[in-house]
N, C-alpha and C positions, 0 to 999 in steps of 0.2 A: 145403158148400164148392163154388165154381163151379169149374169148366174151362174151360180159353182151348184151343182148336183152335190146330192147327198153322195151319190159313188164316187163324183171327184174329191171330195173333201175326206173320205176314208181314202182314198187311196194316195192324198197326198198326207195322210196322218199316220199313215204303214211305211212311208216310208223316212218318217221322223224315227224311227224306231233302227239301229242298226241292223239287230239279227235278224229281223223281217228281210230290207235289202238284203240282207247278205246270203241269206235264203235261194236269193231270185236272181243271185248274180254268182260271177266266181271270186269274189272279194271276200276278205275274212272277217268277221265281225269287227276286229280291230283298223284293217284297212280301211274298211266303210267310215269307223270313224277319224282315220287321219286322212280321208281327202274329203271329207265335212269338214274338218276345223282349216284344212289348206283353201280348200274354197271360201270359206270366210274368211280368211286373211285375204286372201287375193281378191275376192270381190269389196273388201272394206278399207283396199292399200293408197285408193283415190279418191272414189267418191263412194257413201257411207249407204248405197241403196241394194246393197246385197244380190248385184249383178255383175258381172264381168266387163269391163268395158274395154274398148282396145288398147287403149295407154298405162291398164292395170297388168293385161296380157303381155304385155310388151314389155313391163317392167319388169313383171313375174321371171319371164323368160330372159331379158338380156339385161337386168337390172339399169335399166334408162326408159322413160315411158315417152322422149320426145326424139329418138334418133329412128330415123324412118329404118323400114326394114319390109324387105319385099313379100314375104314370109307372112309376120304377123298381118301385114295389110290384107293378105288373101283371104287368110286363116277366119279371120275376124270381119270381115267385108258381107 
């Protein structure tokens, strides 16, 4: 069984917070939150575990998650 640190667990709860990221990056408080809610659309468009899989990427990207493409296979491999 793994253990999360006390500093893991702040530093993944800093970054539930937009203007924290956006702090830390060159994104804008607003941007940080449209590629939060785009990443849960695309990680919840297949299967509901709040991770990207490659048939979600695949759909995201060429709107079909079952037509091979040489690209996502890499991308995502």
């Amino acid at each position: 069984m793994g253990c999360v640190s006390s500093k893991q667990f702040k530093r993944a709860a800093a970054y539930e917070d937009s203007s924290i990221l956006a702090k830390e990056t060159t994104f804008s408080v607003n941007e940080v939150e449209a590629l939060r809610e785009l990443y849960k659309k695309i990680s919840h468009s297949i299967f509901k575990d709040g991770l990207i899989h490659k048939e979600e990427f695949q759909l995201a990207l060429f709107r079909n998650s079952n037509k091979k493409n040489l690209f996502a296979d890499r991308v995502s491999s």
